[in-house]
N, C-alpha and C positions, 0 to 999 in steps of 0.2 A: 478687703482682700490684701491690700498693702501691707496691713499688720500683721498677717501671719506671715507674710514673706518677709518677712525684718526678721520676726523672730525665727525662722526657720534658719537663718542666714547670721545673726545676733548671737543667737542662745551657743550653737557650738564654737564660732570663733568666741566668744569669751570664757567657755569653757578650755578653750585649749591654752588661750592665752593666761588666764591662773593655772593653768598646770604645769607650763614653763616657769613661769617667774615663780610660784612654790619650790620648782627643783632648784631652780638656779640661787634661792633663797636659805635654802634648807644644806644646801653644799657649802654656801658661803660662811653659813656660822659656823658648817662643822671644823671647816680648815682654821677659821681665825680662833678657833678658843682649843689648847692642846688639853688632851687628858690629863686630869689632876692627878691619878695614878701615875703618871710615867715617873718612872727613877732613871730613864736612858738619859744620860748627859754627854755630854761633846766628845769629850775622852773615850766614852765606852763607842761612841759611834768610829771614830776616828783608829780605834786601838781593830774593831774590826774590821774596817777598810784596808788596815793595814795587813790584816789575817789573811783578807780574800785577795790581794795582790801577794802575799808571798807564797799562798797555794797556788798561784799560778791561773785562776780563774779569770781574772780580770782578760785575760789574753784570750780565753775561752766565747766570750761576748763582747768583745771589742768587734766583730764585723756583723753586717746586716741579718745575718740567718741563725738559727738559733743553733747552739751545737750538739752533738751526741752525748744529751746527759746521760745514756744507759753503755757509752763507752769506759774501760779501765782506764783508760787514762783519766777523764772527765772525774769518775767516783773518783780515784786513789787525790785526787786534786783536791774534792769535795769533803773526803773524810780527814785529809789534812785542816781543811779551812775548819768545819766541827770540832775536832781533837783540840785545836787553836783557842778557837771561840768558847765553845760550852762543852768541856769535854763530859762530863758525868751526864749531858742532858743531851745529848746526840744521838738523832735515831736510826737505830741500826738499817743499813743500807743492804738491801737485798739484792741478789746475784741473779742475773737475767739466765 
């Protein structure tokens, strides 16, 4: 009778316990090793930071709440930072 209550008690805590340490395992390689595709380098990161502070967005998420992305001001800010960034590859932005 002892033995089944182990295993009753056994079998799901160590099912749960590999189920953590797999995710917590399976996340850790993903972050340590970057996609070999990537071509983004520091420049194009930094060249777009610089996009999204001079559209004026940066001031748009700077406080705790999310802001009125479906605002004209918010878009006209948004289609500056695209135009900036990737202009031939920006998706056109739909009028509420």
């Amino acid at each position: 009778m002892k033995t089944a209550l182990f295993f009753r008690v056994a079998v799901p805590a160590a099912l749960a316990a590999a189920a953590l340490l797999s995710g917590t395992a399976s996340a850790q390689s993903a972050a340590a090793s970057p996609d070999d595709n990537s071509t983004v380098t520091r420049e194009d990161v930094m060249r777009d930071l610089a996009a999204w502070k001079q559209a004026g967005l940066e001031n748009s998420w700077s406080g705790d709440s999310t802001p009125d992305v479906y605002s004209p001001q918010y878009r006209a800010s948004y289609r500056q930072y695209m135009d900036t960034v990737k202009p031939a590859a920006a998706p056109p932005v739909r009028a509420q």
